[in-house]
PATI-464088 format. One record per residue: residue number from 0; residue in one letter; chain; x, y, z of N, C-alpha, C, CB in turn. Coordinates in Angstrom, 1 decimal. Last residue first. Glycine has a CB too. Layout:
(NUM, "A", "A", (X, Y, Z), (X, Y, Z), (X, Y, Z), (X, Y, Z))
...
# end
This chain:
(72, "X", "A", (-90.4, -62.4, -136.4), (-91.0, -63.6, -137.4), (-91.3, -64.3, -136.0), (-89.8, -64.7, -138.9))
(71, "X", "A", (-88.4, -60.3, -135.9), (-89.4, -60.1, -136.8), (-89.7, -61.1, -137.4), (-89.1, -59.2, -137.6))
(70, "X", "A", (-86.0, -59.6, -132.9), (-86.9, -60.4, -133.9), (-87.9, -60.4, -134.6), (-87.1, -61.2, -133.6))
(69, "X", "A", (-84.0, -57.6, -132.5), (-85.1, -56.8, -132.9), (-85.1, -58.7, -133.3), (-85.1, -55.2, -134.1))
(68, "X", "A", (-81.0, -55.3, -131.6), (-81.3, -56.4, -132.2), (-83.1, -56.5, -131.8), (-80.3, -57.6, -131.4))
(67, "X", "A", (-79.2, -52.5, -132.0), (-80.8, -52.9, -130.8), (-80.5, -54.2, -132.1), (-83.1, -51.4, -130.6))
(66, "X", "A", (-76.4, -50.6, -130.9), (-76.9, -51.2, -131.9), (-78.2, -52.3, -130.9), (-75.4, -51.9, -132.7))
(65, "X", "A", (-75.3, -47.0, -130.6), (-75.7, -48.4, -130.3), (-76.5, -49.2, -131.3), (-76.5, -48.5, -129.2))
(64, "X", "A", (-74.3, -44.4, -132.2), (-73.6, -45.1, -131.0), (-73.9, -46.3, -130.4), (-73.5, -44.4, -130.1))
(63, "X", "A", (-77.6, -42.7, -131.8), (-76.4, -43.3, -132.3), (-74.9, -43.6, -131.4), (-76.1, -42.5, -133.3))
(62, "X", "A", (-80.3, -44.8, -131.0), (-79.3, -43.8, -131.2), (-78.0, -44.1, -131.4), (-79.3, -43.1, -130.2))
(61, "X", "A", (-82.7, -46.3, -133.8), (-81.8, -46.4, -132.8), (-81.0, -45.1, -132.2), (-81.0, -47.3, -133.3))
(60, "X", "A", (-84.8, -44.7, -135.1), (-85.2, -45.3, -133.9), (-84.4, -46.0, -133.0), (-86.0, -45.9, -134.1))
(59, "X", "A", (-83.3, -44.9, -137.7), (-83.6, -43.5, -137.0), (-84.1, -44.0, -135.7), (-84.7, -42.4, -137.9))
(58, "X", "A", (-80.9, -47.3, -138.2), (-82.2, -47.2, -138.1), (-82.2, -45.7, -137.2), (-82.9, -48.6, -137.5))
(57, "X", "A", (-79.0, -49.0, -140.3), (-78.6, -48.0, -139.7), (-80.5, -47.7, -139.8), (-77.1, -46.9, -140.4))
(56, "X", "A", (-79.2, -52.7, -140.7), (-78.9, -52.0, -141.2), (-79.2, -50.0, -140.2), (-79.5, -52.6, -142.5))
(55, "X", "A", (-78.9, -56.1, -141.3), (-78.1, -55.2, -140.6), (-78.9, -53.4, -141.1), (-76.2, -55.5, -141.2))
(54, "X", "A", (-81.0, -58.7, -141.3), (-81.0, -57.5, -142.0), (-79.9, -56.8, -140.9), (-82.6, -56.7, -142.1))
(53, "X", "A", (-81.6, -62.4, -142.0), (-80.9, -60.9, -141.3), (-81.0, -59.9, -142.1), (-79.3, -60.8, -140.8))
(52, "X", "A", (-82.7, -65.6, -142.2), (-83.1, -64.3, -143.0), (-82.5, -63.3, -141.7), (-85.1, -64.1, -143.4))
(51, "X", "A", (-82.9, -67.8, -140.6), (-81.7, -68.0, -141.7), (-81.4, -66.5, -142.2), (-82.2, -69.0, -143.1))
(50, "X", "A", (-85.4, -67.7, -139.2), (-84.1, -68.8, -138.7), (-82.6, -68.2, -139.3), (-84.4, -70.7, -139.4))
(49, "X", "A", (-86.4, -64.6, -140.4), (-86.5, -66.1, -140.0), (-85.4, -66.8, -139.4), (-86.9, -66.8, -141.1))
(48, "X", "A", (-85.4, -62.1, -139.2), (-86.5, -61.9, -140.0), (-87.2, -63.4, -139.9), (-86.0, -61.3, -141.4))
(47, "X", "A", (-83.8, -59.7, -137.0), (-83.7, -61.9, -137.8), (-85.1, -61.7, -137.9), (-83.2, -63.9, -136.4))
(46, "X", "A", (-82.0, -57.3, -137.3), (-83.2, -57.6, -137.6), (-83.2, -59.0, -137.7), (-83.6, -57.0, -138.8))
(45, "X", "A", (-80.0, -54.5, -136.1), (-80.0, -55.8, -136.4), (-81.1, -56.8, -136.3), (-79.2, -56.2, -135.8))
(44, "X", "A", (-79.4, -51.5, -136.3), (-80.7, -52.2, -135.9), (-80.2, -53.6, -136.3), (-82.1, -51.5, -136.8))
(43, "X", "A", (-77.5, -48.5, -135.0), (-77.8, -49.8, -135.7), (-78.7, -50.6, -135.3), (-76.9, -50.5, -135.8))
(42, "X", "A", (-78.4, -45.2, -135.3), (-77.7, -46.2, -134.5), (-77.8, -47.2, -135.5), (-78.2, -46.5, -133.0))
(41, "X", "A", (-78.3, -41.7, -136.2), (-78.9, -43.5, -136.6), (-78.2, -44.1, -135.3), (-78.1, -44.6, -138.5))
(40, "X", "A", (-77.1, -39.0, -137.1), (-78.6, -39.3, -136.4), (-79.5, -40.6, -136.2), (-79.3, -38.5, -137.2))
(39, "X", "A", (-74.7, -39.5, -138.3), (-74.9, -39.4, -136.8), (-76.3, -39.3, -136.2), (-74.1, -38.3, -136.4))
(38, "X", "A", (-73.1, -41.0, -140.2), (-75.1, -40.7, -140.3), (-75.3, -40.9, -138.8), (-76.5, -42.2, -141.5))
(37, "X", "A", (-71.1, -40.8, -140.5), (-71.7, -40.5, -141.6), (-73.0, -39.8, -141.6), (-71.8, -41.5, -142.4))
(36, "X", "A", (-70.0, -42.1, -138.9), (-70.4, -41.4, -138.6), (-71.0, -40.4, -140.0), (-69.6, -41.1, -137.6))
(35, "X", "A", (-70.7, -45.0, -139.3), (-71.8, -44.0, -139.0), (-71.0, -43.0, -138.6), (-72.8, -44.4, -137.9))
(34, "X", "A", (-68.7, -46.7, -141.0), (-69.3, -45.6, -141.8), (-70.6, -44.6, -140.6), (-70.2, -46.5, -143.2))
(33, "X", "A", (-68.1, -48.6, -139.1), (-67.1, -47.8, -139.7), (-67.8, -46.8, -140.7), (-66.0, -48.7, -140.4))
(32, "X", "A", (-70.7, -49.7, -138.9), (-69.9, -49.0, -137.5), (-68.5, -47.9, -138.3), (-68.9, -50.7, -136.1))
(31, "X", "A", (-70.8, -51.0, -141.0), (-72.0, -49.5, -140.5), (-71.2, -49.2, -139.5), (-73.9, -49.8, -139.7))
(30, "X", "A", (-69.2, -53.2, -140.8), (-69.0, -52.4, -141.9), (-70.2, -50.8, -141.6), (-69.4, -53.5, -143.5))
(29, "X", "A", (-69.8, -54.3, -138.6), (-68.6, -54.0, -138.8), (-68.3, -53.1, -139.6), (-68.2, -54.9, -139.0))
(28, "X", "A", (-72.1, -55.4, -139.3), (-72.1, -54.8, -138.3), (-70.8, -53.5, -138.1), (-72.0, -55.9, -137.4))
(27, "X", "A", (-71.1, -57.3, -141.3), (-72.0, -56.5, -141.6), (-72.4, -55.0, -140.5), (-73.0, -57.6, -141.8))
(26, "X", "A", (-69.2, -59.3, -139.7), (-68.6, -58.4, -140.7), (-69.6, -57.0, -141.4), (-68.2, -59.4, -141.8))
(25, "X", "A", (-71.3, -60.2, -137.4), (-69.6, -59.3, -137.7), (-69.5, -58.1, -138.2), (-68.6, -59.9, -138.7))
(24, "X", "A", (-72.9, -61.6, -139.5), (-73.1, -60.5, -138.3), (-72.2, -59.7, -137.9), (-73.4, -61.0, -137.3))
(23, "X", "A", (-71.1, -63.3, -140.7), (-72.0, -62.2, -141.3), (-72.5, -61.3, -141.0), (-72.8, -62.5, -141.8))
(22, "X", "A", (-70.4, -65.0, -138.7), (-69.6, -64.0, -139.3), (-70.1, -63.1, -140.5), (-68.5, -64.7, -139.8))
(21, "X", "A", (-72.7, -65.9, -137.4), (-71.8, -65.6, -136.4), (-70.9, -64.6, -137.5), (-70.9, -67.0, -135.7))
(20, "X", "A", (-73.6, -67.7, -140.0), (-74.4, -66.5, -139.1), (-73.4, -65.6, -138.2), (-75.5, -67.4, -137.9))
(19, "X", "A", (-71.5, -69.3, -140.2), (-71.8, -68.4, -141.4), (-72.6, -67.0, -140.9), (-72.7, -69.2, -142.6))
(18, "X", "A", (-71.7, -70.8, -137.8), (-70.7, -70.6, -138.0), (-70.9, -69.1, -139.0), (-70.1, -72.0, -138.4))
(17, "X", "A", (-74.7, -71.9, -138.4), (-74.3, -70.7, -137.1), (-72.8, -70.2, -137.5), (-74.3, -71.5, -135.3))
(16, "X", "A", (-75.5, -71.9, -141.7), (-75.0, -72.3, -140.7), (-74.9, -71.5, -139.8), (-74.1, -72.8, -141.0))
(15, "X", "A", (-76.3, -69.8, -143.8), (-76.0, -71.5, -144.3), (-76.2, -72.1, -143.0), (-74.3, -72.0, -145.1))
(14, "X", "A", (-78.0, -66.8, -144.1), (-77.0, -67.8, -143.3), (-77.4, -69.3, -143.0), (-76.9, -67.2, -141.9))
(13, "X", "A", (-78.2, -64.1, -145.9), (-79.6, -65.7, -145.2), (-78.2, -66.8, -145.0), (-81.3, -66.9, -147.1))
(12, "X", "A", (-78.6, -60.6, -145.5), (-78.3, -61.9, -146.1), (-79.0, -63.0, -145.3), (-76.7, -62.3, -146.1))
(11, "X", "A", (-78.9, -57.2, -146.4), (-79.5, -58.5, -146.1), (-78.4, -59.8, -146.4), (-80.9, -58.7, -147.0))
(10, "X", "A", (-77.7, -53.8, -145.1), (-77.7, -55.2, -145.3), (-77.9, -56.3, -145.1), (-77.1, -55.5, -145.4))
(9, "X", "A", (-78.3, -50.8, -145.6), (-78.8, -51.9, -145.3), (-78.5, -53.0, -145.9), (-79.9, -51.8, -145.4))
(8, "X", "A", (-76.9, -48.4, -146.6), (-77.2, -48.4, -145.3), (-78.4, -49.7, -144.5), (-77.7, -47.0, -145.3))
(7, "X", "A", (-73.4, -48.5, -148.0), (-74.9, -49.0, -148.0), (-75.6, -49.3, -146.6), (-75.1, -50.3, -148.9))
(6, "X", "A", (-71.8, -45.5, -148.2), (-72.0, -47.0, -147.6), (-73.4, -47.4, -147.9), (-71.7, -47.1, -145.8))
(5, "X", "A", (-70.6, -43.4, -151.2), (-72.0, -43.6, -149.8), (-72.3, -45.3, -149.6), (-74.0, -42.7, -150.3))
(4, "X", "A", (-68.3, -43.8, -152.8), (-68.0, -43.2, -151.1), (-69.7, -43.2, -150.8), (-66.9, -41.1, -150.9))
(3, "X", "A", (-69.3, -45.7, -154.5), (-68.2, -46.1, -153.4), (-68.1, -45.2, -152.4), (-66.8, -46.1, -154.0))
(2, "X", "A", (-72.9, -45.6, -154.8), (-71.5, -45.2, -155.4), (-71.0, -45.8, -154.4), (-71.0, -43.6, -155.7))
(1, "X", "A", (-74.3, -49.3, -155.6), (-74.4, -48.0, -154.6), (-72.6, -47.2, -155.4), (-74.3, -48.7, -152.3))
(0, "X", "A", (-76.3, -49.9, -158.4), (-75.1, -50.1, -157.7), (-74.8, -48.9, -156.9), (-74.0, -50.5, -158.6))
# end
């Protein structure tokens, strides 16, 4: 279990629906933006792995301050 004050710097989930997709993306997005500056040497990477499968998470090959979307399947 991650401690409380270091954010977790990668989040998976697998989305039921577009509706569920649309707000998992958000809120996961949402949650690294409010912690980079933690880790001012990242940006954000947003990953669709399959139809259903995402990864949010803070990547050295983004800069920081943006976020790259990426398909992987």
């Amino acid at each position: 279990m991650a401690h409380p004050s270091v954010p977790a710097s990668c989040i998976a989930f697998t989305a039921n629906d577009r509706a569920h997709m649309d707000e998992q993306l958000v809120r996961s997005v949402n949650y690294l933006v409010e912690h980079a500056l933690r880790r001012p040497e990242t940006g954000i990477l947003v990953t669709r792995h399959s139809p259903c499968d995402f990864t949010v998470e803070f990547h050295p090959d983004v800069p920081f301050g943006v976020t790259y979307e990426r398909r992987n399947w």
